[in-house]
NUROLO-731976 format. One record per residue (C-alpha): x, y, z. Coordinates in Angstrom, 3 decimals. Layout:
# residues N
+----------+----------+----------+
!        x !        y !        z !
+----------+----------+----------+
!        X !        Y !        Z !
...
+----------+----------+----------+
//
This chain:
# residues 321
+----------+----------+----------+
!        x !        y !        z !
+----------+----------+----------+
! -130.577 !    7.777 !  -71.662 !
! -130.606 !    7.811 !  -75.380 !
! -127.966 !    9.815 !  -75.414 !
! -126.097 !    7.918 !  -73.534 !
! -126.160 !    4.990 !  -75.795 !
! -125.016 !    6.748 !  -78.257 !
! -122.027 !    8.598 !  -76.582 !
! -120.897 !    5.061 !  -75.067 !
! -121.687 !    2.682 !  -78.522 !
! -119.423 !    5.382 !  -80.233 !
! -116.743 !    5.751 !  -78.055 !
! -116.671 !    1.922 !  -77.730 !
! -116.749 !    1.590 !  -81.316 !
! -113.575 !    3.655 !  -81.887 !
! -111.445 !    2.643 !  -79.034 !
! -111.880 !   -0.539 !  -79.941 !
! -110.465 !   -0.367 !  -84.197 !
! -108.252 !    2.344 !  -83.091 !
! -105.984 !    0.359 !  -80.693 !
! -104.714 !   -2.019 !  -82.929 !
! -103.662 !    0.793 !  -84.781 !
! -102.136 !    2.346 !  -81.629 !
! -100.388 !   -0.945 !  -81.398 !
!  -98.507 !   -1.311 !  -84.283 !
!  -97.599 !    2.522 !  -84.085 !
!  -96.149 !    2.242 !  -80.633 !
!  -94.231 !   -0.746 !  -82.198 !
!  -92.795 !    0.828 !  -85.156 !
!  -91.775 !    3.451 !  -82.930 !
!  -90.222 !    1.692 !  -80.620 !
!  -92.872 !    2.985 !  -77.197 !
!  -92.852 !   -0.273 !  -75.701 !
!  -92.875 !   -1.639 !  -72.253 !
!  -89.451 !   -3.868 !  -71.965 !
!  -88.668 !   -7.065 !  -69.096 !
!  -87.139 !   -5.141 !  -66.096 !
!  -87.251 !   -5.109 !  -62.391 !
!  -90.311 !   -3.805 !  -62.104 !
!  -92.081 !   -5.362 !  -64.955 !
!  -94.050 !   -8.547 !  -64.679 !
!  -93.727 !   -9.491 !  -68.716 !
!  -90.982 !  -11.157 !  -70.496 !
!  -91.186 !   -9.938 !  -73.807 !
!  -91.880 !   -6.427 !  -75.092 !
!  -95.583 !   -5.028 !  -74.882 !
!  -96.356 !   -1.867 !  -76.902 !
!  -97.532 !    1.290 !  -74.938 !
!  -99.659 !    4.174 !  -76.541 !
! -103.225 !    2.410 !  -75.624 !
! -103.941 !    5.512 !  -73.459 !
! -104.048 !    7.256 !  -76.969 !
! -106.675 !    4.747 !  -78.808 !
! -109.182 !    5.575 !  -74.908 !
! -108.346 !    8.958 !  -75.703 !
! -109.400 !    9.037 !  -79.065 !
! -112.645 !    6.998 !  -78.663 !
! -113.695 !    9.309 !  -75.178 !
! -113.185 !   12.498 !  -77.528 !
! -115.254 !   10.643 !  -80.291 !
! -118.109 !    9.814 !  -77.785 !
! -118.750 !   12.906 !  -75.838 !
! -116.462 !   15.684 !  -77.756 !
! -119.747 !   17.317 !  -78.244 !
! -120.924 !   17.864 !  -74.707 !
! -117.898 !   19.361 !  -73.728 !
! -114.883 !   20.485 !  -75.752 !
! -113.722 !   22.673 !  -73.394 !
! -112.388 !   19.070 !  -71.289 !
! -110.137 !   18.358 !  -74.111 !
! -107.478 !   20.632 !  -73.296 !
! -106.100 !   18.906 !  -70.079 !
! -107.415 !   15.365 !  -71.525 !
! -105.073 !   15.755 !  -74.417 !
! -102.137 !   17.692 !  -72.398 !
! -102.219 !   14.650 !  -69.818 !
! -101.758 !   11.867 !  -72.963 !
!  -98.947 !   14.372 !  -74.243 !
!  -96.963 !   14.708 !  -71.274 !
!  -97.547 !   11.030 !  -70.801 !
!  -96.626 !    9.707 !  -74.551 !
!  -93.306 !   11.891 !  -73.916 !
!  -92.681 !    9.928 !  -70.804 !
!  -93.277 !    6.491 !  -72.140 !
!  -90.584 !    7.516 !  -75.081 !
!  -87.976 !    9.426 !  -73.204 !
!  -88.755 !    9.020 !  -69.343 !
!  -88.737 !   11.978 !  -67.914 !
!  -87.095 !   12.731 !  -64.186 !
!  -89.761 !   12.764 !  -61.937 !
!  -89.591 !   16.681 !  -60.997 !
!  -90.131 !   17.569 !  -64.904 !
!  -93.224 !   14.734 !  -64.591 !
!  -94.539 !   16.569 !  -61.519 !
!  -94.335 !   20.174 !  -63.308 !
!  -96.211 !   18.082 !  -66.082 !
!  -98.548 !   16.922 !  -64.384 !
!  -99.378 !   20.700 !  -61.784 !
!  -99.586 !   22.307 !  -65.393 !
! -102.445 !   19.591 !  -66.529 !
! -104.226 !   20.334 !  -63.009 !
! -104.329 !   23.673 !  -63.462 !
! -106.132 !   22.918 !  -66.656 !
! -108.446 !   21.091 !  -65.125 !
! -108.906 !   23.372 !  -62.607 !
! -109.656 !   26.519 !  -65.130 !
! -112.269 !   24.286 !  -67.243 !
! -114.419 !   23.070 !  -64.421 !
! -115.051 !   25.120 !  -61.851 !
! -116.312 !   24.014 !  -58.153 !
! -118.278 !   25.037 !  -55.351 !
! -115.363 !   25.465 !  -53.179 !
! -114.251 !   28.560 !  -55.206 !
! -111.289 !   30.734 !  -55.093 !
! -107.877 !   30.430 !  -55.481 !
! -107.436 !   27.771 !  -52.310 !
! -110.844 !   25.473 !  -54.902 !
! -108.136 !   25.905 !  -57.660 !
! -105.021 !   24.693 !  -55.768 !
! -107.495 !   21.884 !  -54.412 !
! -108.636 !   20.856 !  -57.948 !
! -104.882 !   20.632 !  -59.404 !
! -103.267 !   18.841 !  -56.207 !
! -106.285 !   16.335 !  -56.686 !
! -105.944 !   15.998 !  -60.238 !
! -101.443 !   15.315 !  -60.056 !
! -102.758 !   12.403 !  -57.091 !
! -105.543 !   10.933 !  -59.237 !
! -102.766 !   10.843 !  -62.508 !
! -100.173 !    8.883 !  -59.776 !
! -102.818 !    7.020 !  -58.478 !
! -104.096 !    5.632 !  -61.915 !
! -100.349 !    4.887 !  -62.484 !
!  -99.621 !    3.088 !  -60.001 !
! -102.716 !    1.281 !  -60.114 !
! -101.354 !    0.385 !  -63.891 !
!  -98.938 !   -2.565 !  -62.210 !
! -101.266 !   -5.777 !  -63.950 !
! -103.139 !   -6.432 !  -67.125 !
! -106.855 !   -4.821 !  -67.214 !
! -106.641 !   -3.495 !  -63.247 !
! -106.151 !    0.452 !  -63.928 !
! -108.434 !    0.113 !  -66.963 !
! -110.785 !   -2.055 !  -65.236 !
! -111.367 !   -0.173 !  -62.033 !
! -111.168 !    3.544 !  -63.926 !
! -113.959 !    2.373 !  -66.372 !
! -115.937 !    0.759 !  -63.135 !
! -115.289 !    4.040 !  -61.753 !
! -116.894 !    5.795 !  -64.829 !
! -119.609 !    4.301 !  -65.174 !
! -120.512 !    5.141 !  -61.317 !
! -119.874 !    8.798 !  -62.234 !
! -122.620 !    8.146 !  -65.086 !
! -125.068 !    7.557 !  -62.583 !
! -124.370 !   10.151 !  -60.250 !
! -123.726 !   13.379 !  -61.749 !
! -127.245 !   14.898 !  -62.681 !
! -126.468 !   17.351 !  -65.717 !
! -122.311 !   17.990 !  -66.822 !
! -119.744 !   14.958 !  -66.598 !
! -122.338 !   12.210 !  -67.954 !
! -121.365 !   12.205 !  -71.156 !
! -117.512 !   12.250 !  -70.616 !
! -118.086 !    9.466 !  -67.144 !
! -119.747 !    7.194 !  -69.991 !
! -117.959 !    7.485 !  -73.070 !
! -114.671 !    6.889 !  -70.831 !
! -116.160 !    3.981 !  -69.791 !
! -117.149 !    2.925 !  -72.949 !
! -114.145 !    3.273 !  -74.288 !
! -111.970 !    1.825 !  -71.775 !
! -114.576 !   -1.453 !  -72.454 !
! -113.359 !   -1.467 !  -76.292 !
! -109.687 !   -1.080 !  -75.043 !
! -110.170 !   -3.865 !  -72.570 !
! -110.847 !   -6.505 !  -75.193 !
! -106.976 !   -6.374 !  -75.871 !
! -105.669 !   -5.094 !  -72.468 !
! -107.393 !   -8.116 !  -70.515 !
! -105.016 !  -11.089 !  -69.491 !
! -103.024 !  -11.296 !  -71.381 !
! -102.472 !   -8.159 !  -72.170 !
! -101.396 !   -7.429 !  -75.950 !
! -101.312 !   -3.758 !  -75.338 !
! -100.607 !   -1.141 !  -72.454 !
! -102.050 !    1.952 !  -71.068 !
!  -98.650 !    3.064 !  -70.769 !
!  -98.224 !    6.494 !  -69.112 !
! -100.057 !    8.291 !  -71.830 !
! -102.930 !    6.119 !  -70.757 !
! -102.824 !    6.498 !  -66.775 !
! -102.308 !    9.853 !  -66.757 !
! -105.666 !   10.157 !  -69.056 !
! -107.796 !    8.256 !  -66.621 !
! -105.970 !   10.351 !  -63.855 !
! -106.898 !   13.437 !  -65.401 !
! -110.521 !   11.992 !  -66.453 !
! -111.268 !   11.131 !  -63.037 !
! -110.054 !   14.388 !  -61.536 !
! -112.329 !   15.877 !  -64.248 !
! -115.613 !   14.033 !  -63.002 !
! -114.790 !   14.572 !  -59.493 !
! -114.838 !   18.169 !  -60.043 !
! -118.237 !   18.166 !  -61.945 !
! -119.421 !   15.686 !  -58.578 !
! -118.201 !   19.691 !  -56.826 !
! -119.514 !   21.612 !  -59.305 !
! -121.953 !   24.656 !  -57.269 !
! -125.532 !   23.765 !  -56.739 !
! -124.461 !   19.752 !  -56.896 !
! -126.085 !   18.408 !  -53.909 !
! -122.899 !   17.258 !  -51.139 !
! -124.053 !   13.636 !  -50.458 !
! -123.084 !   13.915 !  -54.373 !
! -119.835 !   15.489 !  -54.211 !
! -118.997 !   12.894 !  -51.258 !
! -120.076 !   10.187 !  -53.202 !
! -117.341 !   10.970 !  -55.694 !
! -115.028 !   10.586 !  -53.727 !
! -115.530 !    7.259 !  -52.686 !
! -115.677 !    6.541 !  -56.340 !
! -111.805 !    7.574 !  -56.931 !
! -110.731 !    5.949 !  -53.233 !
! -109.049 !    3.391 !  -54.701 !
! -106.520 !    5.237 !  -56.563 !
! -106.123 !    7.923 !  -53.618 !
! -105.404 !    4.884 !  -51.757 !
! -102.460 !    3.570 !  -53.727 !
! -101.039 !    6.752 !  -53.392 !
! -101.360 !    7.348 !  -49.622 !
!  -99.940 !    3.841 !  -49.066 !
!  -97.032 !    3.606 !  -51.166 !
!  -95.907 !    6.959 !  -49.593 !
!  -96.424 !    5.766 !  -45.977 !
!  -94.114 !    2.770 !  -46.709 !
!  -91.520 !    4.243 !  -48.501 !
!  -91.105 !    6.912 !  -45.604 !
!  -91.505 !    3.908 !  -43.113 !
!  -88.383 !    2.082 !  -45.445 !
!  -86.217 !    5.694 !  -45.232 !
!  -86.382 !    5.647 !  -49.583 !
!  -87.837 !    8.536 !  -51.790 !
!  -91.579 !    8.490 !  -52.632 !
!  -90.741 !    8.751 !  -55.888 !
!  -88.965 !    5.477 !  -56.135 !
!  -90.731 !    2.456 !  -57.165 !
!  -91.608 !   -0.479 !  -55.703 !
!  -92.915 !   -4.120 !  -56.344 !
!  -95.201 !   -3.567 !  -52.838 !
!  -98.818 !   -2.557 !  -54.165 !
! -101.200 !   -4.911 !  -52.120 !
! -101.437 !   -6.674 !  -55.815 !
!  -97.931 !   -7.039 !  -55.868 !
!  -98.471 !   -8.570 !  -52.723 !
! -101.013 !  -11.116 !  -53.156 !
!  -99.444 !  -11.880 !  -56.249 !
!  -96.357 !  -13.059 !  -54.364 !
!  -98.449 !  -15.091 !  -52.213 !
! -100.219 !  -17.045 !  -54.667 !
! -102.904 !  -15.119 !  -56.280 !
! -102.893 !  -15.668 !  -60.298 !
! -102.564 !  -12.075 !  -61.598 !
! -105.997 !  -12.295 !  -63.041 !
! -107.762 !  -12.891 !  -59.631 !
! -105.559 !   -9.937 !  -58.082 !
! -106.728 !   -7.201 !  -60.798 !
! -110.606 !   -8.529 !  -60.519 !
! -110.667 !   -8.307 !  -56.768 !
! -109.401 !   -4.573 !  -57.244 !
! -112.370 !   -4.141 !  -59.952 !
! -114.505 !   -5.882 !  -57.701 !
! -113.432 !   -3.351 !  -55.118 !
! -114.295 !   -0.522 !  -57.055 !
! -117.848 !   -1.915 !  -58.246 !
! -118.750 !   -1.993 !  -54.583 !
! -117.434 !    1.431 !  -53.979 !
! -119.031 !    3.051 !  -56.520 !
! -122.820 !    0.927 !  -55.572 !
! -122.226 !    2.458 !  -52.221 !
! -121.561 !    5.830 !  -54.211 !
! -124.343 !    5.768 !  -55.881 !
! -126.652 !    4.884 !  -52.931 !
! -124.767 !    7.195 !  -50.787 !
! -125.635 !   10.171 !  -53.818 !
! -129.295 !    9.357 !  -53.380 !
! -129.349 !    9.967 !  -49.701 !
! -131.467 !   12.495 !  -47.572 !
! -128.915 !   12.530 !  -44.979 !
! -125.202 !   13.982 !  -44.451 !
! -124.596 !   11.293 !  -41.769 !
! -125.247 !    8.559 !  -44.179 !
! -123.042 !   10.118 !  -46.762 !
! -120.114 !   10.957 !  -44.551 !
! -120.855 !    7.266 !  -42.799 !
! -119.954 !    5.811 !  -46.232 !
! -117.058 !    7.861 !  -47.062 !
! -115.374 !    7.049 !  -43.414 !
! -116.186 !    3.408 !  -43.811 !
! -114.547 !    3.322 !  -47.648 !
! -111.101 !    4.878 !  -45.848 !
! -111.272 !    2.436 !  -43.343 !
! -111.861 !   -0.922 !  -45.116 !
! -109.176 !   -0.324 !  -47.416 !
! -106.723 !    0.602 !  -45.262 !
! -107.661 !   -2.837 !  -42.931 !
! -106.892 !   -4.444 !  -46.665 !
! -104.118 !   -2.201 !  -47.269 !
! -102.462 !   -3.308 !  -43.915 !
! -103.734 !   -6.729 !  -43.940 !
! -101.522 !   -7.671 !  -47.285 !
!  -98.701 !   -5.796 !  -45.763 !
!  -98.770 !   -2.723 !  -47.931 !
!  -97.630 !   -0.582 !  -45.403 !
!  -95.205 !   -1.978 !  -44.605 !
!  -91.197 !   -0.503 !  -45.048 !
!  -90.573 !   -3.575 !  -47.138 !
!  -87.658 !   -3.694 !  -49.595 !
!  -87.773 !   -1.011 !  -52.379 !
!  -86.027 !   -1.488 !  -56.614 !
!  -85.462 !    1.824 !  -57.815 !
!  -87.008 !    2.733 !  -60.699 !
+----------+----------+----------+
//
């Protein structure tokens, strides 16, 4: 536990002087997020914040396991090259299968074998998507990942602590300038860390010997970014358009456009994810593989009643990107 402390007070320590710094770099630079379509700002917001979380998760739990910062730091380069130049979305997806294959090679699963390998890369391009589309309001992606990392704190019993914590940790010191409103973004650098980060701890939640109500436990703890994914694919097929076209039509989108304050819509999704990841962590502590498998079925079914219930899925009107 005292470890712990340590890993998280120094990664929250470090995130939290290096994204000013990040700030005025992305400004001078020019990586900023500019008034369009799909944005909900009106002025310019610099990106590169995924790079200060980076930083301060390195500086926290480098230690424990250096062999994680490979795909960690691939992920923030292929997204810090996206932010600056945006890249088509077939060189993002080769991007993104090369950073899952990393992921793949540096923590291995019970599942084994090639077919574990392709498993562990396919997760790790939907977790990146996921986290970015999840990235659509100030503090949600940030919010719910470092919810999410904390709950992988409690249930992984030996490899993934230190990284689940210090992400969290820092994600905390980046929040005190990414909360409402925002004075600093993610950007793509940033979601495609937590992407790769939680496709990272999900694979230590599969590692062999981990117990399974474990390993099913995790992943209730990244449902919510699975989720976004699965959704905005059903309704763009449902609307005829490419699932790589984007859309104002997340269910916080939604709410937003029927009266939510942006705030309350990115702390019900955080408040979503801290009940997902209690239930994890009961569910991890289990005797039983009913239980377990009764609270990963019950996850995919209340948020798809939400899902449908905001109108999500539905083949609404989609802006290209």
């Amino acid at each position: 536990m005292t470890r712990l402390v340590v890993v998280s007070a120094v990664a929250f320590g470090a995130a939290a002087v290096l994204t000013p710094i990040a700030m005025a770099v992305a400004r001078r630079a020019g990586v900023v997020d500019r008034p369009g379509p799909l944005k909900p700002q009106s002025a310019p917001v610099p990106y590169l914040g995924g790079v200060a979380v980076f930083l301060g998760a390195v500086a926290g739990a480098v230690l424990g396991h250096p062999t994680v910062i490979a795909p960690l730091g691939g992920a923030v380069a292929l997204g810090v090259v996206d932010d600056r130049f945006e890249l088509p979305a077939p060189l993002r997806l080769v991007g993104q299968a090369a950073i899952g294959i990393g992921v793949a090679l540096v923590v291995p699963t019970k599942v084994g074998g090639v077919g574990g390998g392709v498993l562990v890369a396919a997760t790790s391009v939907l977790l990146m998507n996921g986290v970015n589309f999840l990235d659509g309001l100030d503090a949600l992606a940030s919010g719910v990942v470092a919810v999410a990392g904390v709950g992988f704190a409690l249930i992984l019993v030996h490899d993934g602590k230190d990284l689940a914590a210090a992400l969290a940790a820092a994600l905390a010191g980046f929040l005190l300038y990414n909360r409402p409103p925002a004075r600093v973004y993610l950007g793509d650098a940033g979601a495609y860390l937590l992407g790769a980060g939680s496709a990272i701890l999900l694979a230590w939640a599969w590692a062999p010997g981990t117990r399974t109500p474990v390993s099913l436990a995790g992943l209730v703890i990244v449902a919510i970014p699975v989720a976004e994914v699965v959704f905005a694919v059903v309704r763009r097929l449902r609307a005829r358009q490419s699932v790589t076209s984007g859309d104002r039509r997340h269910p916080y989108d939604l709410v937003v456009e029927h009266g939510w304050r942006r705030g309350t819509a990115a702390l019900s999704y955080i408040g979503c994810e801290v009940v997902l990841a209690g239930a994890a962590v009961g569910a991890s502590r289990a005797h039983s593989l009913a239980v377990a498998f009764a609270v990963v079925g019950l996850s995919a079914v209340i948020l798809v009643i939400l899902a449908a219930a905001s109108g999500a899925l539905s083949a609404g009107p989609t802006v290209p990107a």
